[in-house]
C-alpha positions as CSV (number, residue, x, y, z in Angstrom):
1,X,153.3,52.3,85.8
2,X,154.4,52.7,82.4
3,X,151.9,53.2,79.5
4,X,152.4,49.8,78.3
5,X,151.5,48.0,81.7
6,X,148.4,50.3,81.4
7,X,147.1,49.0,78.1
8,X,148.0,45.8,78.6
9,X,145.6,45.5,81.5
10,X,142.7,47.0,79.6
11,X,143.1,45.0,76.6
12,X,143.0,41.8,79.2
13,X,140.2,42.7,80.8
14,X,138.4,43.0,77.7
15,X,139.8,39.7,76.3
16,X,138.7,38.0,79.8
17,X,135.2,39.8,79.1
18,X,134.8,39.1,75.0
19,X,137.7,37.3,73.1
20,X,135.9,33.8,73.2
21,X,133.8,31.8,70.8
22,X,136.2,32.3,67.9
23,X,136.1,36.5,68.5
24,X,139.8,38.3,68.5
25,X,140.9,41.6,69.4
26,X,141.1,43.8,66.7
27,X,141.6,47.2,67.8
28,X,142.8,48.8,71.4
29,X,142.0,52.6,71.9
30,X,143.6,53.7,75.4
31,X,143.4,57.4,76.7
32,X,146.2,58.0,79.8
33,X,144.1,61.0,81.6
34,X,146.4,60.7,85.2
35,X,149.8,58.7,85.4
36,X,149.3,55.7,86.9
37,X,151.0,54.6,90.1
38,X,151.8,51.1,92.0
39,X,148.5,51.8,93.9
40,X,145.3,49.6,94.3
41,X,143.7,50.2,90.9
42,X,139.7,49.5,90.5
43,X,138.8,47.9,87.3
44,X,135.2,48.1,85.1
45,X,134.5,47.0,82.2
46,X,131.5,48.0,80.6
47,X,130.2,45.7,77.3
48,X,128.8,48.4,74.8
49,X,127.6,45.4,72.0
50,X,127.3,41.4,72.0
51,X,127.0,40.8,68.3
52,X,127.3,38.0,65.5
53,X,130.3,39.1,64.4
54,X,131.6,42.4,66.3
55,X,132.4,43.2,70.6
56,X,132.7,46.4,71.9
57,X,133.9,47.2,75.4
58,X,134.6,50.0,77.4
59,X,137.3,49.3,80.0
60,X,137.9,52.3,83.1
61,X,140.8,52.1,85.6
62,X,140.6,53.7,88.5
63,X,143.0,54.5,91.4
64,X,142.4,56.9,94.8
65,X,138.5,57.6,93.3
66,X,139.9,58.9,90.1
67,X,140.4,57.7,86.7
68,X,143.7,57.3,85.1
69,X,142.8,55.8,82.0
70,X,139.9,54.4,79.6
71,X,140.2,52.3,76.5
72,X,137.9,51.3,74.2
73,X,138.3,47.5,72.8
74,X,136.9,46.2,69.9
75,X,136.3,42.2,69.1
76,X,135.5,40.3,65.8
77,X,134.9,37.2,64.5
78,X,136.8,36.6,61.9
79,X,135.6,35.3,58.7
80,X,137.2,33.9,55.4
81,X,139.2,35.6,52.8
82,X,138.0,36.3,49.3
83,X,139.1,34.2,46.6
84,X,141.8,36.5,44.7
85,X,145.6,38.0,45.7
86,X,145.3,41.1,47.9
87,X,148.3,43.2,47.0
88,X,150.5,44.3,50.0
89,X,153.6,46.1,50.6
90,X,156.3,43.2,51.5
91,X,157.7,43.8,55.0
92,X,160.9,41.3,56.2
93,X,162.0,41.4,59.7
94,X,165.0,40.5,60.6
95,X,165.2,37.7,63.5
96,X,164.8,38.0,66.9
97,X,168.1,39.0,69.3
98,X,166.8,36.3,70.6
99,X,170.6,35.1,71.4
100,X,171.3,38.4,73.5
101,X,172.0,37.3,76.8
102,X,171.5,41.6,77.7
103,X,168.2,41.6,76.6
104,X,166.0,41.4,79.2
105,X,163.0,43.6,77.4
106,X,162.3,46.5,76.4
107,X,163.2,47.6,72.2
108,X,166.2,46.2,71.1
109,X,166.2,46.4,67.0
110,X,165.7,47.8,64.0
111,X,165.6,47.5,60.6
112,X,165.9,50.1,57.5
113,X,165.1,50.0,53.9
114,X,168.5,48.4,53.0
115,X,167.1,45.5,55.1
116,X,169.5,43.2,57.6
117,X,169.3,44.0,61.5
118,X,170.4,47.4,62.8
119,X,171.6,47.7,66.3
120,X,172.0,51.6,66.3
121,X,169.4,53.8,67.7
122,X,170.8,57.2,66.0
123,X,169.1,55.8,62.9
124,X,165.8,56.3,64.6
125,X,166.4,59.9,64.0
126,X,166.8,59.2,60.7
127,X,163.2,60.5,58.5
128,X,164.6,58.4,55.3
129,X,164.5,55.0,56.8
130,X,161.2,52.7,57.9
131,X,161.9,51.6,61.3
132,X,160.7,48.1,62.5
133,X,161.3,47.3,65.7
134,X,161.3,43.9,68.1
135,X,160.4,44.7,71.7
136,X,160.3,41.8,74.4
137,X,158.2,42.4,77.8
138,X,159.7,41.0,80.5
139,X,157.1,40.4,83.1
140,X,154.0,39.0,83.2
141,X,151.2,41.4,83.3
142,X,148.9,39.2,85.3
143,X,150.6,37.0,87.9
144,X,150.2,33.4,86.5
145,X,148.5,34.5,83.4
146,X,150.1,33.8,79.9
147,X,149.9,37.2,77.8
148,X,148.0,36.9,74.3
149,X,149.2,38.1,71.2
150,X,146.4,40.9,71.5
151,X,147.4,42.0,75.0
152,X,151.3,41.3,74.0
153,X,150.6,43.6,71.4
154,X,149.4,46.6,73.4
């Protein structure tokens, strides 16, 4: 299974176990220790802390008795913004390929400093350029089960 199938999973167990009353994931921490394979995989998910405003998980998958990866998810509630303008650095992505009948998932764009959609992997290679890239899953991770942004996001 690939790394992304992986994560995913861990971050929606921890979402079935802690992203309710108003709490959202925040943060996803995986380690891969084994490659993961189509086997029978064996879940836990351990809750480290229950609080006001923060939810920490541990989440283990196993396969054949032996661990092939751990994550570590943490939960918040969010609360509002300051009064004030926060300065950030302005970042425009270009549209979705959503009108690409080829793309099925996986990465399919980028975009560079100079802005407008690329369609050229070679500029990946390029250290000059900030890469943004749209990638498009195209399975559901849990049969039946609509994928969050968080887990989406893996």
């Amino acid at each position: 299974m690939s790394g992304l199938a992986v994560s995913g999973l861990i971050g929606y167990l921890a979402e079935q176990a802690l992203g309710s009353d108003g709490f959202i994931g925040s943060r996803l921490t995986v380690d891969l220790s084994r490659m993961a394979t189509l086997d029978e995989i064996t879940t836990e998910c351990r809750v480290l802390r229950e609080g006001r405003r923060l939810r920490l998980a541990d989440v283990t998958l196993t396969q054949n008795g032996r661990d092939v990866a751990q994550g570590r998810v943490v939960f918040v509630r969010p609360s509002p913004s300051p009064d004030g303008k926060v300065w950030s650095d302005p970042v425009t992505m270009p549209p979705p390929p959503v009108d690409d009948p080829t793309w099925v998932e996986g990465p399919r764009a980028f975009s560079d400093d100079r802005g407008g959609g690329v369609y050229d992997f070679d500029l990946w290679r390029d250290p000059t350029l900030r890469k943004l890239l749209w990638f498009r899953a195209g399975y559901d991770l849990v049969e039946g089960e609509p994928m969050s942004g968080f887990v989406r996001s893996r």
